[in-house]
C-alpha positions as CSV (number, residue, x, y, z in Angstrom):
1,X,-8.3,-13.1,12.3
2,X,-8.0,-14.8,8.8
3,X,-6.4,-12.5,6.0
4,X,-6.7,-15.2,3.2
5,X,-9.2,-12.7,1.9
6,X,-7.7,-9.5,2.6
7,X,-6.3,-8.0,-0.9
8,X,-2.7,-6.4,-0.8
9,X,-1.5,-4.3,-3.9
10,X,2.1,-3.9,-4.3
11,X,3.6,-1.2,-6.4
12,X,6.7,-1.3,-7.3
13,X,8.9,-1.1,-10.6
14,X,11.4,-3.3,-9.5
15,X,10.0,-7.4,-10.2
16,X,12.4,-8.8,-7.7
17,X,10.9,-6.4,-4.6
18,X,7.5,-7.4,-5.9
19,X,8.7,-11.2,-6.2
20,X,10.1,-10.6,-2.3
21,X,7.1,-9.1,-1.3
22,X,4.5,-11.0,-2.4
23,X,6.5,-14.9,-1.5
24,X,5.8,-13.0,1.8
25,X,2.8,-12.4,1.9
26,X,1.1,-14.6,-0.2
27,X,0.6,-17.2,2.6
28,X,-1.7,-14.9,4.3
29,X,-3.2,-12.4,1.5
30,X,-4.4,-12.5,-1.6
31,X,-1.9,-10.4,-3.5
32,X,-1.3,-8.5,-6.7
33,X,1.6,-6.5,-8.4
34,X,2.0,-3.5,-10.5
35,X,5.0,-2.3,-11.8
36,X,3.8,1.2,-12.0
37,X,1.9,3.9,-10.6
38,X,-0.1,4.2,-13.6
39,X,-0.7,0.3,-13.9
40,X,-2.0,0.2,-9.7
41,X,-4.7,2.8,-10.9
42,X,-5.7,1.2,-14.1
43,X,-6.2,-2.0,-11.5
44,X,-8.2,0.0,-8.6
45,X,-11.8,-0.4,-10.3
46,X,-11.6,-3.8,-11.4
47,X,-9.2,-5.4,-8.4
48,X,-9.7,-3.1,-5.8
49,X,-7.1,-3.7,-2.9
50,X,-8.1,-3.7,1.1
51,X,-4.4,-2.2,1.1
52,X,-1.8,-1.1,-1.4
53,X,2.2,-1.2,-0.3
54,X,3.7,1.8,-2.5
55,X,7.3,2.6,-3.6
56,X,7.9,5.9,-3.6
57,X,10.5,6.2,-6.8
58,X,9.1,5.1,-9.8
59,X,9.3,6.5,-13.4
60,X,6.6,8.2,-14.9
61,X,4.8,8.9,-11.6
62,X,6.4,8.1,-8.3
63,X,4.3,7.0,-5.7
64,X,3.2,9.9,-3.6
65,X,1.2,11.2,-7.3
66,X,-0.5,7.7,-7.2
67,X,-1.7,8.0,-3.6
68,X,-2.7,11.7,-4.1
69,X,-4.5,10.4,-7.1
70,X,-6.5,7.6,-5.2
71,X,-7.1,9.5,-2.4
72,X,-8.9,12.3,-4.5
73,X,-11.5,9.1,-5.5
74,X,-14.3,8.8,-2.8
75,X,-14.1,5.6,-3.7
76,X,-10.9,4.5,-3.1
77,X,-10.1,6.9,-0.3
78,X,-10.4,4.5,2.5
79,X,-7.8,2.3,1.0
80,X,-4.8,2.3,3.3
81,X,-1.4,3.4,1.2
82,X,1.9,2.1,3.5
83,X,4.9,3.5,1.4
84,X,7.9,1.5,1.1
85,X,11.2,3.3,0.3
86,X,15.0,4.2,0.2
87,X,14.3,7.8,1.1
88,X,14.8,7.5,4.7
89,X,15.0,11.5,4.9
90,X,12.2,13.2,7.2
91,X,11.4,15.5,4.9
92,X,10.6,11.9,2.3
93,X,8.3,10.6,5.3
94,X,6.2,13.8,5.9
95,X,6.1,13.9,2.2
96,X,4.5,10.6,1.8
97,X,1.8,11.3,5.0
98,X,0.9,14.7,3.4
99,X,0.3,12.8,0.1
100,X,-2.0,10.7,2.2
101,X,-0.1,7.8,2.9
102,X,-1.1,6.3,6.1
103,X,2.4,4.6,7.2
104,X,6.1,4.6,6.0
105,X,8.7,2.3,5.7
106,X,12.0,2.4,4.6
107,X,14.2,0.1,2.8
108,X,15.8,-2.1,3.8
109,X,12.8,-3.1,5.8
110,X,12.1,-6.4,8.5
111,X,9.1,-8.1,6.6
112,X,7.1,-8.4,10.2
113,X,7.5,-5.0,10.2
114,X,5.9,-4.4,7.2
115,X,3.4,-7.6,8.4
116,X,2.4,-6.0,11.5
117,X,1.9,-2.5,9.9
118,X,-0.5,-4.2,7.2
119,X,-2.6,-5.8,10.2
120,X,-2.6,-3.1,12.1
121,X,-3.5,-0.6,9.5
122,X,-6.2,-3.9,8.0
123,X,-7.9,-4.1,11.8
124,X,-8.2,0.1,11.5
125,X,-10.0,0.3,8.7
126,X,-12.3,-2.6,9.8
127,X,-12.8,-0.9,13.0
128,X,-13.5,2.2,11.2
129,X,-16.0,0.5,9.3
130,X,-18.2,-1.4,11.7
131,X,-18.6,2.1,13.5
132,X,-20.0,3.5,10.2
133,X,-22.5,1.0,10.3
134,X,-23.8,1.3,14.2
C-alpha cells in the first residue's frame, strides 16, 4: 500500500522531535508540523491530516485538550490521534484514550513502532471507511 499520500500531523513544541519525526517519515507521508496545540487546530480545516502524532505536554494546551477539541468536530472525528509522550504512568495512557486518543506511545520510542502503529491505525480507518460506503 503506497502512503506517499497519506497526511501525518505532528504536534509537538519541541523542533528537534518534529525534525526527528518527520526525516522519518517523510519518505513515506506527506508530513506537517505544529508546534502547538493551538497551531494543529488552526491547520485542521485547511490541511486536514489522515493522522495526527500528539505530544502530550505542551504549554498553553497539552495535547489531550487538543484531541478532546477535534474529537468534539464531526468533522475531524475520524482522524486517528496516536499520542507520543514521557508520561509513561498508566494513569497518563488511560488519560490520553479517554481524551480520545486512539494509541499511545511513550518516549523514548523505536520509530517502527511508531511506523507500524501509523499503518495500522491508517489501514483501520480505511477499513472503516469502505464499510460506510457498502
Amino acid at each position: 500500500m503506497s502512503n506517499t499520500n497519506k497526511h501525518i500531523m505532528v504536534v509537538d513544541d519541541q523542533p528537534a522531535n518534529l525534525l526527528l519525526i518527520l526525516r522519518v517519515l517523510e519518505e513515506q507521508y506527506r508530513v506537517s508540523c505544529m508546534e502547538s496545540g493551538q497551531a494543529c487546530l488552526d491547520a485542521l480545516f485547511d490541511n486536514r491530516p489522515d493522522l495526527v502524532l500528539m505530544d502530550v505536554r505542551m504549554p498553553n494546551m497539552d495535547g489531550y485538550e487538543c484531541c478532546r477539541i477535534i474529537k468534539k468536530n464531526v468533522d475531524f472525528q475520524a482522524i486517528p490521534v496516536i499520542f507520543l509522550s514521557a508520561h509513561t504512568q498508566l494513569e497518563d495512557k488511560l488519560k490520553g484514550y479517554e481524551a480520545g486518543g486512539a494509541d499511545y506511545l511513550t518516549k523514548p520510542c523505536d520509530i517502527e513502532e511508531v511506523v507500524a502503529k501509523i499503518e495500522q491505525n491508517l489501514k483501520l480507518v480505511m477499513e472503516f471507511q469502505d464499510k460506510l460506503e457498502d
